[in-house]
C-alpha angles and dihedrals in degrees: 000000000000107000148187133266108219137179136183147194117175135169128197105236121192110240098223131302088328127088106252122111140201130220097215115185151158131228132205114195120185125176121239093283092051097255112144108265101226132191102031112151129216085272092074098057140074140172128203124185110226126227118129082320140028117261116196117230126208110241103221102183133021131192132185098190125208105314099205084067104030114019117190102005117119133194122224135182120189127171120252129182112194119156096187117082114235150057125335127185124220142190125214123192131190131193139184122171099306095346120103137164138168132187129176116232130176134211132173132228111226125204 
């Protein structure tokens, strides 16, 4: 099965005065020889907070920035709604036909 390479960093930021919150991260895909993977849509991606199981996030905005200067690289916000201070752990996945990749990324929430 030929797959992805993916990789992740991703921070909680606060949305205003209110509590809600956004998991805002960016995404790198290669292919098995390590080329940037361009033109994925937000389709192809999901992201699942993980506790002791994994909890799927809606992904709310999605970004694929200039490619001559980042190819590959994709942006995602995703609502996430988290009360406790600390660190979180998440999975993102991405799929395309037969492709497939995952990597874990964390990212902590600040007051």
């Amino acid at each position: 099965m030929a797959k992805y390479i993916v990789t992740a960093q991703a921070t909680i930021r606060r949305e205003g005065l209110e509590e809600v919150f956004s998991l805002v991260s960016a995404v790198t895909v290669n292919d098995e020889s390590g080329l940037p993977v361009t033109g994925l849509s937000k389709s192809n991606f999901r992201i699942y907070a993980a506790s002791t199981q994994l909890i799927p996030l809606t992904i709310d905005q999605f970004a694929e920035p200039d490619l001559s200067k980042t190819p590959g690289l994709y942006l995602l916000l995703a609502d996430y709604t988290v009360a406790a201070v600390g660190g979180f752990l998440f999975v993102f996945t991405v799929s395309k036909s037969a492709k497939k990749g995952y990597t874990i990324a964390s990212a902590v929430k600040l007051e």
